[in-house]
C-alpha positions in Angstrom: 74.4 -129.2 46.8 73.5 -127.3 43.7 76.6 -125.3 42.4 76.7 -123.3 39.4 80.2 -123.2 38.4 79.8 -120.8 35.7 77.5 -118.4 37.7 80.0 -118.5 40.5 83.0 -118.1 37.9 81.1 -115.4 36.3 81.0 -113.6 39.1 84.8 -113.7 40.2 86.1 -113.2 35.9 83.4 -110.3 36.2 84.6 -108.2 39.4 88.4 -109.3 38.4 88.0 -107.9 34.8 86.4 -104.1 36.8 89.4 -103.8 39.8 91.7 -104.4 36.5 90.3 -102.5 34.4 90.3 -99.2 36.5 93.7 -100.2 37.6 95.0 -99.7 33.8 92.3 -96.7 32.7 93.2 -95.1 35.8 97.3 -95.3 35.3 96.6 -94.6 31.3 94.5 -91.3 32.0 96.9 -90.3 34.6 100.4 -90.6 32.4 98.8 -89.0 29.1 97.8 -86.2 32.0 101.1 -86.1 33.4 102.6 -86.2 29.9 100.5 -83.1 28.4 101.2 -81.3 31.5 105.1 -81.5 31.8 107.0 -78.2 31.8 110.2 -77.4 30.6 112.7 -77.6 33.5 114.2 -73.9 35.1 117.0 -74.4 35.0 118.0 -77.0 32.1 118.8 -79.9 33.0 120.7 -83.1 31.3 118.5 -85.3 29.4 115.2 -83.8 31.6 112.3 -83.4 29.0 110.1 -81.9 31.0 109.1 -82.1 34.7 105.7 -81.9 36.9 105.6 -80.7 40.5 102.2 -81.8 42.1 99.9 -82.2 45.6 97.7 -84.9 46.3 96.9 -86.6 49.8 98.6 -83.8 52.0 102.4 -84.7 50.2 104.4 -82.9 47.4 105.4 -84.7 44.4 108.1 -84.3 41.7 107.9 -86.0 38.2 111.0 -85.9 35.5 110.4 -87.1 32.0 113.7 -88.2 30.1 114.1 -87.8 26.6 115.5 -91.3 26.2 116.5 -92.8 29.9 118.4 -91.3 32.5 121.8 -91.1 33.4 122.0 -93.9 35.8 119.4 -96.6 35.7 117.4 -96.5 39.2 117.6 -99.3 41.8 113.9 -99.6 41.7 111.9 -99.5 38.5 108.4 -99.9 37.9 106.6 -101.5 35.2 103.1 -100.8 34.4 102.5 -103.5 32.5 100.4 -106.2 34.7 97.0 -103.8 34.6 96.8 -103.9 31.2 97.6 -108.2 31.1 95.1 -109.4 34.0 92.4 -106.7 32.4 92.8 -108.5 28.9 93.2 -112.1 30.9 90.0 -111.6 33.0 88.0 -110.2 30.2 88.8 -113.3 27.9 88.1 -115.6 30.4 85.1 -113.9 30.9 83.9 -114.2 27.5 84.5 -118.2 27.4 82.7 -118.9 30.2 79.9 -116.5 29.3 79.4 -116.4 25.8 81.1 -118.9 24.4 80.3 -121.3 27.3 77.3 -120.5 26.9 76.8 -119.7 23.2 73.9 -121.1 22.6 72.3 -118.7 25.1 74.2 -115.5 24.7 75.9 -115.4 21.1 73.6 -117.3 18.5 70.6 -115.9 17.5 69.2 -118.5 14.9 67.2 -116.1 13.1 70.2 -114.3 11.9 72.6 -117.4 11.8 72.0 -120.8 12.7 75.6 -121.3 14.1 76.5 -124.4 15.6 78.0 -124.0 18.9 81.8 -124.3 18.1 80.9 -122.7 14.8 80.3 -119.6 16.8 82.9 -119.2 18.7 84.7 -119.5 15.8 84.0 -117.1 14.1 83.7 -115.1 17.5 87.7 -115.8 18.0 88.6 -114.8 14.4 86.7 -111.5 14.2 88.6 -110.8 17.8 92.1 -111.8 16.4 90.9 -110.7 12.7 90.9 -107.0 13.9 93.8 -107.2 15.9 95.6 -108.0 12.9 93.9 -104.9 10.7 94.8 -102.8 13.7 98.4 -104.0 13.6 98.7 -103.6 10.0 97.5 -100.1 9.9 100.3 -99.5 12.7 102.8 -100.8 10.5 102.1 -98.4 7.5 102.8 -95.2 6.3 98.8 -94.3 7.8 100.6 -94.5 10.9 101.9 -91.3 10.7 98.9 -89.3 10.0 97.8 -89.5 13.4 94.0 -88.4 12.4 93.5 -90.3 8.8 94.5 -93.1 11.3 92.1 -93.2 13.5 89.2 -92.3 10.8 90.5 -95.5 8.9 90.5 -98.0 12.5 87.4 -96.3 13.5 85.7 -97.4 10.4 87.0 -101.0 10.5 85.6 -101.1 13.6 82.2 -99.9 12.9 82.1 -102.7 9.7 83.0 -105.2 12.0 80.1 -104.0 14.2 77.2 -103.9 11.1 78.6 -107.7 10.6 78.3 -108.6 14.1 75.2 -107.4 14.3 74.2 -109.7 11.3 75.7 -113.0 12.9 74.9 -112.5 16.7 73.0 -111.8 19.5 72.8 -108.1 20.3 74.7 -108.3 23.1 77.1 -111.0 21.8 77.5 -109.0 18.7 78.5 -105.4 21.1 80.8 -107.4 23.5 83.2 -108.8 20.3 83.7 -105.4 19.4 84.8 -104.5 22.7 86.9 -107.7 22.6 88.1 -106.5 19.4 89.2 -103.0 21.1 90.1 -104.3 24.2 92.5 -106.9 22.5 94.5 -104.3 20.3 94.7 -102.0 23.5 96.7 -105.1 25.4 98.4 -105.9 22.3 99.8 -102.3 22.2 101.1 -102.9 25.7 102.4 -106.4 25.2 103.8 -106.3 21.5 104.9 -102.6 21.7 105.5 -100.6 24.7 106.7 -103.2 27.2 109.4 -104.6 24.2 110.4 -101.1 23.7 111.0 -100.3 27.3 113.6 -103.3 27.3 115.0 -102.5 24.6 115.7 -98.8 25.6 116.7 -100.5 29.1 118.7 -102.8 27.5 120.6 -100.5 25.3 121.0 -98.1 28.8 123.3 -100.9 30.6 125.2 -102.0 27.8 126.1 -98.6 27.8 124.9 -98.4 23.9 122.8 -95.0 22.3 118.9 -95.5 23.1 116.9 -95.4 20.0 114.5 -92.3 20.6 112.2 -94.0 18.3 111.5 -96.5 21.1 110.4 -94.1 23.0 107.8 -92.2 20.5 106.5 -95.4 19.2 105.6 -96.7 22.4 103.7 -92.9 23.5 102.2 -93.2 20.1 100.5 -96.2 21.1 99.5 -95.3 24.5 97.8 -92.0 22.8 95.7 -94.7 20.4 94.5 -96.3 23.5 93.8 -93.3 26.1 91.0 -92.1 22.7 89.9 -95.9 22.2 89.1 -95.9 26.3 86.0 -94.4 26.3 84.0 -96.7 23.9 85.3 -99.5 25.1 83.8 -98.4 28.9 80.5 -97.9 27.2 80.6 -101.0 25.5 81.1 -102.9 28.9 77.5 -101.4 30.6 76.0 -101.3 27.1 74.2 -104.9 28.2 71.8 -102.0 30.4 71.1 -100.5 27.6 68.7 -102.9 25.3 67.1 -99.6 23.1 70.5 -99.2 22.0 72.1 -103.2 21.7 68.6 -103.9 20.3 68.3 -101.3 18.0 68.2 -102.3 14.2 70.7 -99.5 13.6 72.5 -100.9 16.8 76.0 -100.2 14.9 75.3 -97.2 13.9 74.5 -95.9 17.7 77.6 -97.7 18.6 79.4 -95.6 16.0 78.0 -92.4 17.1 78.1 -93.5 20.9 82.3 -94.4 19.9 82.4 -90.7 18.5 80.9 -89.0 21.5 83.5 -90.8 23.8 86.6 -89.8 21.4 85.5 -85.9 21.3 85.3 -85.7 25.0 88.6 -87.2 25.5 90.2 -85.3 23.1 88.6 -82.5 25.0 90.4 -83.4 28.0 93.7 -84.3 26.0 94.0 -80.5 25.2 93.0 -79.1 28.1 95.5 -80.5 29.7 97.9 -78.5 27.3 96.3 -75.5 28.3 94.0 -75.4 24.8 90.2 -75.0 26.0 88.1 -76.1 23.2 84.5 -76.6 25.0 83.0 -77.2 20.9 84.5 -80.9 21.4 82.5 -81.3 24.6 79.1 -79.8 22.5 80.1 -82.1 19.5 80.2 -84.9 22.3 76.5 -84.2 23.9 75.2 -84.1 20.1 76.1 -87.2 19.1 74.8 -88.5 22.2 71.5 -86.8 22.0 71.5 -88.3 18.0 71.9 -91.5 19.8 68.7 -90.9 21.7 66.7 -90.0 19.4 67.3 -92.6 16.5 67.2 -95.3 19.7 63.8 -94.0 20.2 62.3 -94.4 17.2 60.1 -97.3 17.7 60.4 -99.9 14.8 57.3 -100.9 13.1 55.4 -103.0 15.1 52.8 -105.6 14.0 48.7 -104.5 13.6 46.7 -105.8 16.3 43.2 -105.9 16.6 41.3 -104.8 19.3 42.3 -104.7 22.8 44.4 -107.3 24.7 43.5 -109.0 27.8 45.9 -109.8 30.5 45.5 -113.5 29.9 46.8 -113.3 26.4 49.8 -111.2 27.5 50.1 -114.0 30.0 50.0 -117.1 27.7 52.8 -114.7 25.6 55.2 -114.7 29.1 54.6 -118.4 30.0 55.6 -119.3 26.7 58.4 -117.3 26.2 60.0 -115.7 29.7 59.3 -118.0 32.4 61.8 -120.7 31.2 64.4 -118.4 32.5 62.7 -115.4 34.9 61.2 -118.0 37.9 61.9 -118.8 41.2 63.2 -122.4 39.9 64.3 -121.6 35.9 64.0 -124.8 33.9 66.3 -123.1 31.3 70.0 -125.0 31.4 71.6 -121.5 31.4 70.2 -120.2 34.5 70.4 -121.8 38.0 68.5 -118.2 39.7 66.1 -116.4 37.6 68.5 -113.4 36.1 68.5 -110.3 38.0 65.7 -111.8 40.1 63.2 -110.9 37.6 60.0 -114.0 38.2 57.1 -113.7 36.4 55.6 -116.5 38.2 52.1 -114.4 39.7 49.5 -111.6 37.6 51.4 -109.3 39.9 54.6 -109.6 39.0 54.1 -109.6 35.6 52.2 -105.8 35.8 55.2 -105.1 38.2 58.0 -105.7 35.6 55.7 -104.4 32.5 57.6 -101.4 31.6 60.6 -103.8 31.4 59.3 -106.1 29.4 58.3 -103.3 27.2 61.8 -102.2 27.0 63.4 -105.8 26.2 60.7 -107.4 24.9 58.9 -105.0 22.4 60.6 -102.5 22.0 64.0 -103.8 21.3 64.2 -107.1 20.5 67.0 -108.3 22.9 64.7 -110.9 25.0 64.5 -113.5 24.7 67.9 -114.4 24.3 69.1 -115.3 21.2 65.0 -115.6 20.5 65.5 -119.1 21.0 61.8 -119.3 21.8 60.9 -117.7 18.4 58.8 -114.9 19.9 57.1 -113.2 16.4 56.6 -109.9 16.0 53.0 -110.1 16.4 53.4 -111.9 19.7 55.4 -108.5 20.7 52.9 -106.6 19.3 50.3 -108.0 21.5 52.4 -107.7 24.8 53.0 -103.9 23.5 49.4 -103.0 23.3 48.5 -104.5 26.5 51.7 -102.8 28.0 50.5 -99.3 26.5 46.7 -100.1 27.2 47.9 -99.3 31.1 49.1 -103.6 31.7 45.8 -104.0 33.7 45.3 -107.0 35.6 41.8 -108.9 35.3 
């Protein structure tokens, strides 16, 4: 029997790391909604911040926000804590068994770094820990309480770390540590800050000591930081569909302005649900998402060739470089099924799948992976011209 353990594991990590991860997005959008849209109770009531009546699913529902804890703790008490873990869990196993399982497919790219493989994952690790530590430190200073120099300051870390990803990876490699990066200070905020507070504010409650209203603000000030860093991090998850974007030269700059986009709309959203209507975030949004589309299609520079380009040279060019991996049997250690069941194994196919071999292959430079083949730029040139030429077979 031919099992692929890390295809199979892959598979589970992968569909784990989405049922998690709209678990916690979903409870994170929902409490900063329910939190911008609490009302002063009428009448006043002890201790009540605000309160929410709602309808959803045919039933009536009544949420009370305390300023510090209630009264009398509650029999029942639930923690949302365990969305945020197995999303950060999942996702880090994911990223072992694929790209630092298999580093020498999806994270080194010689031609920017010749890595060896535990070198890579390396330096992987300590970017992913590295910003954590930046993020934690910016938390921990006086930055921390001018909320928007704050974020200006993290968002710019964030985009260095992607210019020097970009330098050391693979595309892909290089997009999904900055996601890592992200994803890890957003669990680290749950695990480090809020959860600890909440104990300690539960704590103080049955010992029948004063709760620290601090607690309470540090631990909404944290959820706020990651209800704006959502939205990039969700793109950053798909952005593998997207090579004119990963393969980009200016890749981190389109992450940057792709990042941007996500944090005006949500900070649209954030305000509306205060009653403010500010539709200019929403247009700054679509703007820096239209820049995104048309530096991505700026086609770099491609190699002269000379004269026209028959089908059989575009056809040496796949043999040589694609078919390791996109066959009905791939020869390449990394794959036990050709990926995405892309084969390149017939004239026909090969015309079939042109315009996405134009998209990985020429006009970013995300396939091969890695380039572990060492496709040159006139080699992409040539598939390019027969591509454009109308990728006519003989």
């Amino acid at each position: 029997m031919d099992y692929d353990l890390a295809a199979w594991l892959n598979l589970a990590l992968r569909w784990l790391h989405v049922i998690a991860g709209v678990a916690w997005i979903g409870a994170s959008f929902y409490f900063v909604w329910l939190d911008n849209n609490l009302r002063a109770p009428d009448p006043p009531k002890d201790g009540v911040k605000g309160e929410l009546w709602a309808v959803h699913g045919g039933g009536f529902y009544h949420s009370q926000k305390y300023m510090t804890a209630p009264a009398h703790m509650p029999s029942h008490l639930h923690w949302f804590k365990w969305e945020a873990y197995t999303t950060w869990l999942s996702g880090f196993a994911l990223l072992f068994v694929l790209y630092y399982w298999g580093a020498p497919v999806y994270l080194i790219d010689p031609a920017k770094h010749a890595f060896s493989h535990w070198q890579a994952v390396g330096v992987g690790l300590a970017f992913i820990f590295g910003g954590l530590a930046v993020y934690e430190g910016l938390c921990r200073s006086p930055l921390v309480e001018r909320p928007r120099l704050f974020g200006l300051v993290w968002f710019c870390a964030l985009i260095g770390a992607a210019w020097a990803l970009q330098h050391l990876f693979t595309d892909r490699g290089a997009f999904i540590h900055v996601g890592a990066i992200i994803g890890t200070a957003m669990a680290a905020n749950v695990f480090l800050t809020i959860i600890p507070n909440q104990r300690k504010i539960v704590a103080d409650m049955l010992a029948g000591r004063e709760v620290d209203p601090r607690l309470g603000a540090a631990g909404k000030q944290r959820s706020v930081h990651n209800n704006y860093m959502t939205l990039p991090i969700l793109f950053i998850m798909i952005s593998n569909h997207y090579p004119a974007i990963t393969g980009h030269p200016l890749a981190w700059l389109l992450l940057a302005l792709v990042g941007a986009a996500g944090i005006s709309i949500r900070h649209f959203f954030n305000l509306r649900h205060h009653g403010i209507i500010r539709h200019d975030f929403l247009f700054y949004g679509a703007m820096l998402m239209f820049a995104v589309s048309v530096i991505a299609s700026q086609k770099p520079k491609a190699a002269p060739v000379l004269g026209p380009v028959s089908f059989f040279e575009a056809q040496a060019i796949v043999q040589k470089h694609c078919v390791t991996c996109h066959a009905a049997a791939p020869t390449h250690r990394g794959f036990g099924a050709p990926p995405n069941g892309v084969v390149f194994d017939s004239p026909e196919h090969i015309a079939r799948y042109a315009p996405k071999i134009r998209e990985r292959a020429v006009i970013s430079t995300s396939m091969p992976l890695g380039n572990e083949t060492h496709m040159t730029d006139e080699e992409r040139a040539k598939l390019g011209a027969w591509i454009e030429s109308g990728a006519k077979l003989p």
